[in-house]
N, C-alpha and C positions, 0 to 999 in steps of 0.2 A: 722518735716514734717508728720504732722497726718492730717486726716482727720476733725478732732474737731477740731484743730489748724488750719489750712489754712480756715476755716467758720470764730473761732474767730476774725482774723489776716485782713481776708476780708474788703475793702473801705464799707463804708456804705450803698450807692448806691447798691454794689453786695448783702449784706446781706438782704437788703429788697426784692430783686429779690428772693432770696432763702426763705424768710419768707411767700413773695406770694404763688412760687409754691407749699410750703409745705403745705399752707393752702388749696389750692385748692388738690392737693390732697389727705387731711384729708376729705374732702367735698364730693369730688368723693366717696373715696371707701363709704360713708357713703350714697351715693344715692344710690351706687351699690346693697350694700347689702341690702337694703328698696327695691329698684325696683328687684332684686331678690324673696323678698317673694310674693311680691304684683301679680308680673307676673304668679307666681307659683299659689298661691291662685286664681288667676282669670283662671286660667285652670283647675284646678280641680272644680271650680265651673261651669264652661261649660261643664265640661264632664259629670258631676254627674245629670245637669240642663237636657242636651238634651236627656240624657239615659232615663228620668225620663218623659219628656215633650211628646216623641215618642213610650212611652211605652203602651199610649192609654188611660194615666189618662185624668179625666174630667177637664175641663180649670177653673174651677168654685176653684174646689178641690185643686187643685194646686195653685192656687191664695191666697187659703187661709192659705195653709202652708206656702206658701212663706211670708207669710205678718204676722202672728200670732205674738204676742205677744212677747219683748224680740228677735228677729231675724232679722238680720242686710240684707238686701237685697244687695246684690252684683252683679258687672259685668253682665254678661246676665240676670239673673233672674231680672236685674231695667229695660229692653226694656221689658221683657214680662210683669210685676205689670205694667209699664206704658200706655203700649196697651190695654189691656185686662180690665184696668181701665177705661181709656176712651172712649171705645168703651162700657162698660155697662154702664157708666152715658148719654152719647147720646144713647142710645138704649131706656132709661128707659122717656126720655125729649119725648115729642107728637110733633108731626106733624116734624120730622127731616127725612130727605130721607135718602136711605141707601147710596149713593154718597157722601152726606156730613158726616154720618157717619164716613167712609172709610178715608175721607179726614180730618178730624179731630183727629183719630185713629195713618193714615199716620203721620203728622203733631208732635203729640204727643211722639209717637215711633222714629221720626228721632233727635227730640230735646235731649231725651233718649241716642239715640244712639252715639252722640255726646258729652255730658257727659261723656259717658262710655269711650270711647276713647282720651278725656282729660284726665282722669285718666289713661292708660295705658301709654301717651306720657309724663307724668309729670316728670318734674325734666332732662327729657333726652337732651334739649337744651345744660343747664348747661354741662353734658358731652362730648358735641359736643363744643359747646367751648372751655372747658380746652382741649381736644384732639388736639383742631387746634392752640391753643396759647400758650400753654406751653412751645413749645419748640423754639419758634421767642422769647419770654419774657426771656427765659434760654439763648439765643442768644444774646438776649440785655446785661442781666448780665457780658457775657463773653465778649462781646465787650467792655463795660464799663469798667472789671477788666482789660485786655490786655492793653488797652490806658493807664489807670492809671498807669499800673506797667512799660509801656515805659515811661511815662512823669517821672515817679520818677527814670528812669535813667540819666536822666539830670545831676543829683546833683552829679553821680557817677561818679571817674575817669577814671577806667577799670570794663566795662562790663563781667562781665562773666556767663556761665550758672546758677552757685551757686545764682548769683541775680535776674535772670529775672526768675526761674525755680517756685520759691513760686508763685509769682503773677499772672502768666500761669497759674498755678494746681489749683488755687483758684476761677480764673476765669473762668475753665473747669468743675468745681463743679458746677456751674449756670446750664450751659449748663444739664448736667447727673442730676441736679433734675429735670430740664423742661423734659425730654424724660420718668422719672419713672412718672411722672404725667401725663405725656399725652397717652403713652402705652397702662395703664389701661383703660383708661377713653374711647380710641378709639376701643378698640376688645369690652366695655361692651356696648356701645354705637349703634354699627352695632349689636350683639348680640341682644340688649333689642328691638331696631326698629323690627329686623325682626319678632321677637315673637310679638309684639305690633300689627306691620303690620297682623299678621296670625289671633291674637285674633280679631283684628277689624274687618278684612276681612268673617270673620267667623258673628261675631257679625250683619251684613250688610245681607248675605245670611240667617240667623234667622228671621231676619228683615220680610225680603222680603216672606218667606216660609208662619211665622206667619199672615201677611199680608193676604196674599191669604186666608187660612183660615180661615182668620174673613170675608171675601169680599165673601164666600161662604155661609158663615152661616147666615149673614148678607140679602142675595138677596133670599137666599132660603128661607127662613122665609118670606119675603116681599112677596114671591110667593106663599106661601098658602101652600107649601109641608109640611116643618115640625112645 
């Protein structure tokens, strides 16, 4: 009565239950810890972006670091290259109003923005799944093994713990690998949304700030001041 033993010993049906949830959560912790660094690296990139963006450098300047040669454009810094792009290729086109500008600019940054936010939501489904079926499929297993090990009392003459107690433990092993996969999968899951949610939410009010500030420089110009 070991644990490797009561897996080996397991009906077929059970063992593939347990081969599923083991895969899924080999799967899991392997989104976890990708969506751990990526989340991580997309904060430090927004922190490093806005300290940098509000610090009063020129938009011009900053466009061009961010875009130089060899340098991988990330999270925020791809809504501000993608604004600040399209708003100088219509600015530089004749006869375009600064309305359509604005709306071309809008248009451009929100596609951006969405991007961005695919990326931060990626892979997290998968987690939201194995969290919510892990332990119904570890359920199934268990139900699977308990029936099998009463059908094969049948053939017995005297029932006793000693015979029905393997087929039980073997079928409760289903169960306890569906709850260690789904466990994990559901704390990183609510964890990874909420940072996801904070970065995009964040991502959205840039949007919008940045916005204004092209919609300023954009109408002031048309008006003769600067």
């Amino acid at each position: 009565m070991s644990i490797l033993g009561l897996i080996a010993s397991a009906s077929f049906v059970v063992q593939m239950v347990m081969l599923i949830l083991l895969a899924a959560s080999i799967f899991s912790w392997v989104i976890i810890f990708q969506r751990m660094r990526v989340l991580k690296q997309a904060k430090k990139v927004r922190t490093e972006f806005e300290d940098e963006f509000w610090s009063g450098i020129d938009l011009s300047k900053l466009y061009k670091k961010l875009t130089q040669e060899g340098r991988k454009v990330e999270g925020i810094e791809g809504i501000f290259t993608a604004g600040i792009k399209e708003f100088t290729r219509l600015r530089q086109s004749h006869n375009v109003e600064p309305d359509a500008v604005m709306e071309g600019v809008q248009r451009t940054m929100r596609v951006a923005l969405y991007r961005e936010e695919e990326k931060l939501e990626k892979h997290l489904s998968f987690l939201a799944t194995v969290g919510s079926t892990s332990p119904y499929i570890g359920l199934f297993g268990t139900v699977w093994g308990i029936m099998h090990s009463f059908i094969g009392l049948a053939d017995v003459q005297q029932a006793t713990l000693a015979t029905v107690a393997p087929g039980i433990a073997e079928a409760l092993i289903a169960t306890a690998i569906g709850l260690v996969a789904a466990i994990p999968a559901v704390i990183a899951y609510n964890r990874f949304s909420t940072v996801a949610e904070s970065l995009a939410s964040g991502y959205e009010n840039f949007s919008d700030e940045f916005t204004s500030i092209l919609h300023r420089k954009v109408h002031v110009r048309e008006g003769g001041v600067a």
